[in-house]
C-alpha positions in Angstrom: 5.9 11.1 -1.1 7.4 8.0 0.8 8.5 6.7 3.8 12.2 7.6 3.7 13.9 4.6 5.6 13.2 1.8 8.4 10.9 -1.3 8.4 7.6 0.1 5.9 11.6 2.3 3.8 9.8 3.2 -0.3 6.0 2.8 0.9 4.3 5.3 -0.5 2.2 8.2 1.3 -1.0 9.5 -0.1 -1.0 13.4 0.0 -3.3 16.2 -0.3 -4.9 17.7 -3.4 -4.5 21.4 -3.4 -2.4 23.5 -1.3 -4.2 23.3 2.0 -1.4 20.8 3.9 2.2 21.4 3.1 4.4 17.8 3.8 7.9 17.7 5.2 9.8 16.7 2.3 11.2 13.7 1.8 15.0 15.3 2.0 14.3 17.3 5.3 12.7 14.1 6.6 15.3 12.4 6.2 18.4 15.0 7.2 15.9 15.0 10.3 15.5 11.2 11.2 19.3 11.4 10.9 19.9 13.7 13.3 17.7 12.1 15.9 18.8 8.8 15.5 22.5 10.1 15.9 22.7 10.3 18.9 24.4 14.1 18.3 21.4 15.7 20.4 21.6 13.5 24.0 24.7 12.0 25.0 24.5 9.0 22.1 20.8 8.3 22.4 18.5 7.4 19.7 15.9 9.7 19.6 13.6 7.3 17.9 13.8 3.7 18.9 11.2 2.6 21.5 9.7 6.3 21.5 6.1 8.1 22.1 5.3 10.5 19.8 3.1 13.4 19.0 3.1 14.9 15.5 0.9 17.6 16.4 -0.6 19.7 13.3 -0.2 16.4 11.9 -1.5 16.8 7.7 -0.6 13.4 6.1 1.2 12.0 9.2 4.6 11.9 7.2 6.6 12.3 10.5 4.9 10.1 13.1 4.8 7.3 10.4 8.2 7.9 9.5 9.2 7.9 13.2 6.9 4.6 13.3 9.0 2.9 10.5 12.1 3.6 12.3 11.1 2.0 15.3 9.1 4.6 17.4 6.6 3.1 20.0 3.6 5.0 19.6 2.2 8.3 17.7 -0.5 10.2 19.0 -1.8 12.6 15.9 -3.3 15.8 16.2 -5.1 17.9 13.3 -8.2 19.9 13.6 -8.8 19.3 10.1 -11.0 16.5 8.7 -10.1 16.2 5.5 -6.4 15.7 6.5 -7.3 13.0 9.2 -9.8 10.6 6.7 -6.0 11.0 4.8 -3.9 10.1 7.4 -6.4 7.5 8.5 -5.7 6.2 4.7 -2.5 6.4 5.6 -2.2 4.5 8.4 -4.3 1.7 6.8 -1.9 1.2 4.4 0.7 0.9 6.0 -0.6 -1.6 8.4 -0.3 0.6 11.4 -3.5 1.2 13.2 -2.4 -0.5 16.4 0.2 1.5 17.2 -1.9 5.1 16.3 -4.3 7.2 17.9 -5.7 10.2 15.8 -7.6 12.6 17.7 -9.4 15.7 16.0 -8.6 19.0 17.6 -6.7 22.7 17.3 -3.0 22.2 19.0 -3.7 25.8 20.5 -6.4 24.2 22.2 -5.3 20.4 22.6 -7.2 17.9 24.3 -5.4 16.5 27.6 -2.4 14.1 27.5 -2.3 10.9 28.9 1.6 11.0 29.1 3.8 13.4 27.9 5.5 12.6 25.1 9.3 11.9 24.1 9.5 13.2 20.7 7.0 15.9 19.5 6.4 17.4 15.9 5.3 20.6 14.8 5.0 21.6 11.6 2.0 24.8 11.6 1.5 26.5 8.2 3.9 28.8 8.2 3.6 32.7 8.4 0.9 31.8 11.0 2.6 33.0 14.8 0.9 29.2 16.0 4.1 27.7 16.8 4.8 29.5 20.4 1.3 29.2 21.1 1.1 25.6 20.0 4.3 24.6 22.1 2.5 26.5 25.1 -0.8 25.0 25.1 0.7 21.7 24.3 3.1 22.1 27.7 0.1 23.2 29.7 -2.2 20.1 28.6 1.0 17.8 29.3 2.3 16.8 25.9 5.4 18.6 26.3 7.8 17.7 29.9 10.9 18.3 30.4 12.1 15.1 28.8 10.5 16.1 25.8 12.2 17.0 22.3 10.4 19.1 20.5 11.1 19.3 16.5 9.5 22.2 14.9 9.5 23.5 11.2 9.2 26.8 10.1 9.8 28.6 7.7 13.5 28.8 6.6 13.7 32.4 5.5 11.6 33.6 8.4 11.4 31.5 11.3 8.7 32.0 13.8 9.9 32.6 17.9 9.5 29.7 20.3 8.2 30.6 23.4 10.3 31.3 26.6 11.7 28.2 28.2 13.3 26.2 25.9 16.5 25.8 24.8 17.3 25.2 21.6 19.4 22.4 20.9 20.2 22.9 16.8 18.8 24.8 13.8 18.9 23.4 10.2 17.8 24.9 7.1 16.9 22.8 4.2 15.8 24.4 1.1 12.6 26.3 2.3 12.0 24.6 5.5 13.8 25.0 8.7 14.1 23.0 11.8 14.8 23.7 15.3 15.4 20.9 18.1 14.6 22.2 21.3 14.4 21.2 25.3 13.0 22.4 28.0 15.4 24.5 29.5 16.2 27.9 31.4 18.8 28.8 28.2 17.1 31.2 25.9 15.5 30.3 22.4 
């Protein structure tokens, strides 16, 4: 695996051994950096560029470094397990980007407190699961999610899981196995 495009573009990724973290591919990735650097999903705006993100069950960190390599500010990541974060630690290392990361430990059902919200957030829960409305609910409550917020899930593509009441889905893609949805917070339905 490898960072698809941007300033760190053909660096390779370390990944998982085993079956326990499933990466975005580096297709989807980059079909989905496309699409948020665009400018198709607000008025022109890329997505991106100068932007704080959250790539919440976070695995190898594939789409907060990839947002980092296009020019994102910040990436908070969250994982609750610890042989994903020593890898994203790795990771980060690596790639030289430790100054611009923070890796916290926890369960995004359960996530600690936000400083900020922030601008661009990733989910990408094992699929099959039902975590992904309960993740974009407890992440909301604890402030990670506002209404400026874009949230970028993937599910599965055959069988996506429900969001939760309350946002507003801006676009759906399927690629291959995966799915993504782009979604605000909004009174449209999901």
């Amino acid at each position: 695996m490898r960072i698809v495009a941007g300033q760190l573009r053909g660096r390779t990724l370390e990944t998982a051994k085993g079956h326990a973290v499933r990466p975005t591919s580096d297709r989807t990735r980059e079909a989905l950096f496309s699409i948020l650097e665009s400018g198709s999903l607000r008025e022109g705006h890329n997505l991106v560029r100068g932007a704080s993100v959250l790539d919440a069950f976070a695995g190898t960190g594939a789409l907060g470094l990839e947002a980092l390599s296009r020019g994102a500010a910040e990436c908070m990541f969250l994982d609750k397990n610890r042989d994903s974060l020593a890898l994203l630690r790795r990771n980060i290392a690596n790639l030289g980007l430790t100054a611009s990361c923070q890796l916290r430990e926890g369960d995004a059902l359960h996530p600690p407190t936000a400083r900020h919200a922030c601008g661009l957030v990733f989910l990408d829960p094992p699929y099959g699961k039902g975590l992904l409305a309960p993740a974009i609910e407890a992440l909301r409550t604890s402030g990670w999610i506002d209404g400026d917020s874009l949230v970028v899930a993937e599910t599965d593509g055959k069988h996506p899981e429900a969001l939760p009441d309350g946002l507003q889905v801006l676009d759906r893609r399927r690629y291959g196995k995966a799915g993504l949805v782009f979604a605000i917070l909004g009174d449209e339905p999901a």
